[in-house]
C-alpha positions in Angstrom: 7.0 -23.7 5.6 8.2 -23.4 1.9 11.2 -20.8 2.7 12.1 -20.6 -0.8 8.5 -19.7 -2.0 8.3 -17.1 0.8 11.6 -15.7 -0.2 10.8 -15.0 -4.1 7.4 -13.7 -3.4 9.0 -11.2 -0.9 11.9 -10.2 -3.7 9.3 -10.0 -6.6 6.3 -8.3 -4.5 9.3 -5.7 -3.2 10.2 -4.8 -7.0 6.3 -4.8 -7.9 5.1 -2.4 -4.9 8.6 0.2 -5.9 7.4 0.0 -9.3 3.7 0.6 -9.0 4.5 3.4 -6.1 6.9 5.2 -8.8 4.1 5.2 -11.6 2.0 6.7 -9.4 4.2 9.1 -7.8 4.9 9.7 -11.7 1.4 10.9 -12.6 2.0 13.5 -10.2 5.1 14.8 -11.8 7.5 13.3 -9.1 10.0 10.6 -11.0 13.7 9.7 -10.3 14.3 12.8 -12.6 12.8 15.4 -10.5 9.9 17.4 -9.2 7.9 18.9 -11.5 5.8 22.1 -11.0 2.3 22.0 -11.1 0.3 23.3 -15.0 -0.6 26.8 -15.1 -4.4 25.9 -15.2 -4.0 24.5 -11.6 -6.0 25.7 -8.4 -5.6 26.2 -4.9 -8.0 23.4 -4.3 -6.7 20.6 -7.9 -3.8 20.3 -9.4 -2.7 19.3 -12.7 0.3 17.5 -14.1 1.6 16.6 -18.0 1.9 13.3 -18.2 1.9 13.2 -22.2 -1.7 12.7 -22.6 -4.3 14.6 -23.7 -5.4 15.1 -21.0 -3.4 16.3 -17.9 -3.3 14.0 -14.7 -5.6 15.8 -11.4 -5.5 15.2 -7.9 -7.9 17.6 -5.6 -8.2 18.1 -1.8 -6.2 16.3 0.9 -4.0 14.7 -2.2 -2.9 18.0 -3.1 -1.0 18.5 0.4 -0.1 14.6 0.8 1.3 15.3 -2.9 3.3 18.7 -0.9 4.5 16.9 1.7 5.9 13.8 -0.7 7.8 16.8 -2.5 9.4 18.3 0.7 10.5 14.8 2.3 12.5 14.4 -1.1 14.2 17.5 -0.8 15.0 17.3 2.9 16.5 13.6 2.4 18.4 15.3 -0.9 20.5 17.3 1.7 22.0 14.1 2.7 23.8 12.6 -0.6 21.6 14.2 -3.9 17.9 14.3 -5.6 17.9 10.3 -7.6 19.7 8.8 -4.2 16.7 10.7 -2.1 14.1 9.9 -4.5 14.9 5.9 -4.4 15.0 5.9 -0.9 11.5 7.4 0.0 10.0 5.4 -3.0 11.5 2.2 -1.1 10.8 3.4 2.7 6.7 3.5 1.3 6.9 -0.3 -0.5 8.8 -1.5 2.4 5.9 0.2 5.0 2.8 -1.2 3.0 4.9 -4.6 2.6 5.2 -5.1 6.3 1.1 -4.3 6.7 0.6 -6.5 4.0 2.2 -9.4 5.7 1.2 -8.5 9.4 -2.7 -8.5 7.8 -2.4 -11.7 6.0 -1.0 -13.5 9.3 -3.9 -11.7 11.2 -6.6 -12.9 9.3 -5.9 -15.9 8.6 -5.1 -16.8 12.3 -8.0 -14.7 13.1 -6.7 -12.2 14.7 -8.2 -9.5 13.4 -10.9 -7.2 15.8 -13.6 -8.2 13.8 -12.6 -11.1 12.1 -13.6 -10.4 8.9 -11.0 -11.1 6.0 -9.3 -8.0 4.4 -7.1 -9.5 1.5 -9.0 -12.8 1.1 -12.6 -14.4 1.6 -13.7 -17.3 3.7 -15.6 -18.6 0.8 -12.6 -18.4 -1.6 -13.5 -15.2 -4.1 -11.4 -13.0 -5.6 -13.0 -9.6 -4.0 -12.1 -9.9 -0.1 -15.0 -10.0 2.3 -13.9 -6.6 4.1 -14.9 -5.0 0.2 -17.7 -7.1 0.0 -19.7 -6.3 3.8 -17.6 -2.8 4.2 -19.5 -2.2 7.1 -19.1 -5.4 9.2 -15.7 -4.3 10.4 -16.8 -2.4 13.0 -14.5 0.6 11.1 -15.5 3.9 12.0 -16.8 6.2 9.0 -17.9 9.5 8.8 -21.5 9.8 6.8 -19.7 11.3 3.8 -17.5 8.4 3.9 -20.6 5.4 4.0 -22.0 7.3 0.6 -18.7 7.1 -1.5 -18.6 3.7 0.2 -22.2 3.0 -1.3 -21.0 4.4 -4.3 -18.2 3.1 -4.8 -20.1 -0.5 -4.9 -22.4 0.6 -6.8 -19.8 1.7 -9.5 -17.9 -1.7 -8.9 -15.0 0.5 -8.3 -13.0 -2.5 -6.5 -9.6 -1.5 -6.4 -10.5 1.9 -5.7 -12.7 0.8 -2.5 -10.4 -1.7 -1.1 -7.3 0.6 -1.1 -9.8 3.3 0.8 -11.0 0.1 3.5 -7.2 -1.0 3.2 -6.1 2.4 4.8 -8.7 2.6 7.2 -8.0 -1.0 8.9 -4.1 -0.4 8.8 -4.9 2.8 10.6 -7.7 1.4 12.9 -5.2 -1.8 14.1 -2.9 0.9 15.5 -4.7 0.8 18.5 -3.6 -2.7 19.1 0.0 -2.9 16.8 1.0 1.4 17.4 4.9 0.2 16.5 3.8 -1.7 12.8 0.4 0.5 12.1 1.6 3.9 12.9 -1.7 6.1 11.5 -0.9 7.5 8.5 -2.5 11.0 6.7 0.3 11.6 4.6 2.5 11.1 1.4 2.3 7.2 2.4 -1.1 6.9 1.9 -1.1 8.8 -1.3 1.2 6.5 -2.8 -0.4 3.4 -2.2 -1.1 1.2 -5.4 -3.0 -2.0 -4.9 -5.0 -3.8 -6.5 -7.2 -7.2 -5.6 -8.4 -8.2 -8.9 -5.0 -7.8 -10.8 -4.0 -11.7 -11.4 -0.3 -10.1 -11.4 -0.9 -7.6 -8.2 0.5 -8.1 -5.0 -2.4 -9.1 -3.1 -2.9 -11.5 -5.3 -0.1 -13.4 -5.8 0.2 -13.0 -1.2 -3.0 -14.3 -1.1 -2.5 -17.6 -4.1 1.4 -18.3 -4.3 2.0 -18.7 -0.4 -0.3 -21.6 1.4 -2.3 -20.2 4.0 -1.1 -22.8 6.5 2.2 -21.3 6.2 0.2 -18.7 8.1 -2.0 -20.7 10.4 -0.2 -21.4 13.6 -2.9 -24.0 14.1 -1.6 -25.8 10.9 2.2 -25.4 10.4 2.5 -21.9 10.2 4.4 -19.8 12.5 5.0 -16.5 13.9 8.7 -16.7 11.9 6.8 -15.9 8.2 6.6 -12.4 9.6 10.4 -12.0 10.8 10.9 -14.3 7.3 9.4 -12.4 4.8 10.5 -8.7 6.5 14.1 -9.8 7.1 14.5 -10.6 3.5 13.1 -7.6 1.9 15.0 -5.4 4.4 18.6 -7.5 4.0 18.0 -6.8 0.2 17.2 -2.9 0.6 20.1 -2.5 2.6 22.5 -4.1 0.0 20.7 -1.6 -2.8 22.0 1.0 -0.7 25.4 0.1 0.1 25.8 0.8 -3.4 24.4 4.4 -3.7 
């Protein structure tokens, strides 16, 4: 096991998921600076942000009151020390969450672990889009019939990113079944935030998927259970020295 490669992918994939989470937490007037109130032309069911475009940044249904709760955790955490301290700290919780799944998920399907075996970051046959994007319904996931058509449509608009985050969600969720303490179900501010992306050459996924050797993985190879208590024990021993300093 190449310790050292595991330990700067864990470092740089940390910084990349905080940074990606704030630029999307950003669209939806949320940065270290503070919370922004919604633009007059907003609804009950979309609301709309200034984020020095032309045009203003939406989000619409179940976004709107993920977006709500994001806003409230902030502010009860700001009772504890102030806004930027609280604001870092619920940025980092959500990268350090969807880090863990990333890894646990990785270790899963590689070793085969996964219910239905089918690959959700990678592909058996070695492309780019994972196989869980590419047979969505071979996962035995359960979706409602809305769901299948934006599924369908989704494909059909090669929509990738978009369409994996949605199955990404939905398998996190579904493993809780079987992992309840590392997939808690999530319907809130968590999912909201979540920014990856499987053909970005510099995403996360990506560089998980190409910069570590799967048999660093495969306990049938060389890999071991340990990558997992490896990779999360350096990302948390760095979070915890960020915060000795706040």
């Amino acid at each position: 096991m190449n310790k050292t490669a595991i330990k700067n992918f864990a470092i740089w994939a940390r910084n990349k998921l905080i940074s990606d989470i704030s630029y999307r937490a950003g669209l939806m007037g949320i940065t270290a600076d503070g919370i922004q109130r919604a633009l007059p032309q907003s609804t009950g069911g979309t609301e709309f942000y200034d984020i020095g475009t032309a045009e203003p940044y939406a989000i619409s249904g179940e976004a709107v009151k993920q977006r709500r709760q994001l806003a409230d955790v902030i502010r009860r955490k700001e009772r504890d020390s102030d806004y930027q301290t609280a604001y870092r700290y619920i940025i980092e919780e959500v990268a350090y969450t969807w880090f863990n799944r990333l890894i646990a998920v990785r270790f899963m399907e590689v070793n085969e672990y996964l219910p239905s075996r089918v690959r959700v970051l990678s592909s058996e046959t070695g492309k780019v889009e994972p196989d869980l994007v590419t047979n969505p319904f071979d996962a035995d996931l359960v979706f409602t019939g809305e769901e299948k058509q934006k599924i369908m449509q989704l494909k059909l608009d090669n929509q990738v990113d978009e369409l994996f985050r949605l199955l990404f969600i939905r398998q996190c969720n579904a493993l809780n079944e079987i992992l309840p303490a590392l997939f808690e179900k999530t319907n809130d501010y968590t999912e909201l935030l979540l920014s990856l992306s499987v053909i970005d050459e510099d995403g996360v996924v990506y560089h998980l998927v190409h910069d570590i050797p799967e048999n660093d993985f495969n306990v049938a190879a060389e890999g071991q259970v340990e990558i997992i208590g490896c990779c999360i024990s350096i990302i948390t021993r760095n979070r915890k020295m960020r915060y000795l300093h706040y």
